[in-house]
C-alpha positions as CSV (number, residue, x, y, z in Angstrom):
1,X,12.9,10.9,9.1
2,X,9.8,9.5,9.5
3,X,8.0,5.8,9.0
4,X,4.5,5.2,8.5
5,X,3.0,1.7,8.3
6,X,-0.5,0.8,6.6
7,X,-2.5,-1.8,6.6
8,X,-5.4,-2.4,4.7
9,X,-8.7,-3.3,6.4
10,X,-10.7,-6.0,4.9
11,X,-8.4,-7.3,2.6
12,X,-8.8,-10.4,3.2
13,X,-12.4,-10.3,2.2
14,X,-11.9,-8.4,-1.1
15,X,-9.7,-11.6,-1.9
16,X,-12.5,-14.4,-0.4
17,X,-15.3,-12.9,-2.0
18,X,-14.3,-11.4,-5.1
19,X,-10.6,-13.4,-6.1
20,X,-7.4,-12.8,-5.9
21,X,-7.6,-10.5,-9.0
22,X,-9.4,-8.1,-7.6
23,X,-7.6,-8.2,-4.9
24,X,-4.3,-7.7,-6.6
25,X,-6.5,-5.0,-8.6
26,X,-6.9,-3.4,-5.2
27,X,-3.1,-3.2,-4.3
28,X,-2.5,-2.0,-7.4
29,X,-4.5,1.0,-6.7
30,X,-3.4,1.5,-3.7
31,X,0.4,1.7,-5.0
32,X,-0.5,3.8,-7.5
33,X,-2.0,6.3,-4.9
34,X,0.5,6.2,-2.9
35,X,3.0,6.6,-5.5
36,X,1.0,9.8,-6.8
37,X,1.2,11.3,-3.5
38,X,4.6,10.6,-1.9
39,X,7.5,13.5,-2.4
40,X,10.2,11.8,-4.8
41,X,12.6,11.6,-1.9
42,X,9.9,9.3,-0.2
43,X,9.9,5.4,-0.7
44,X,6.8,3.5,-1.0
45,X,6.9,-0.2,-0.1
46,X,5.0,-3.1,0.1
47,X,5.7,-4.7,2.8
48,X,3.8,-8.3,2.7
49,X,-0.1,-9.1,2.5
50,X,-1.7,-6.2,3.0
51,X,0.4,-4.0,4.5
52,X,2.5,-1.4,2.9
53,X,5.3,1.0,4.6
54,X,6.2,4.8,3.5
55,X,10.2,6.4,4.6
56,X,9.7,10.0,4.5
57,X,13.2,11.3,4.7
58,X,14.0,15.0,6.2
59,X,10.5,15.2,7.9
């Protein structure tokens, strides 16, 4: 099993200069991504903020 943590550099400016909907435009994508690229046996999370965590069982 494996664990991966992300975090996303910058965020905090996307928010400051552009609002907090393009920011939560932003994490959107970026689940979405995620999402399209895990295995189905693999859990993508958000884990607070800007960070996000993948569980890639059997690897």
């Amino acid at each position: 099993m494996s664990l991966i943590m992300l975090d996303l550099d910058h965020f905090k400016r996307i928010n400051d200069q552009h609002g907090h909907a393009a920011g939560d435009a932003v994490l959107t994508h970026v689940s979405r991504l995620m999402l399209a690229t895990v295995r189905e046996a693999d859990i993508a999370a958000r884990m607070g903020g800007e960070e996000f965590v993948l569980l890639l069982p059997q690897t």
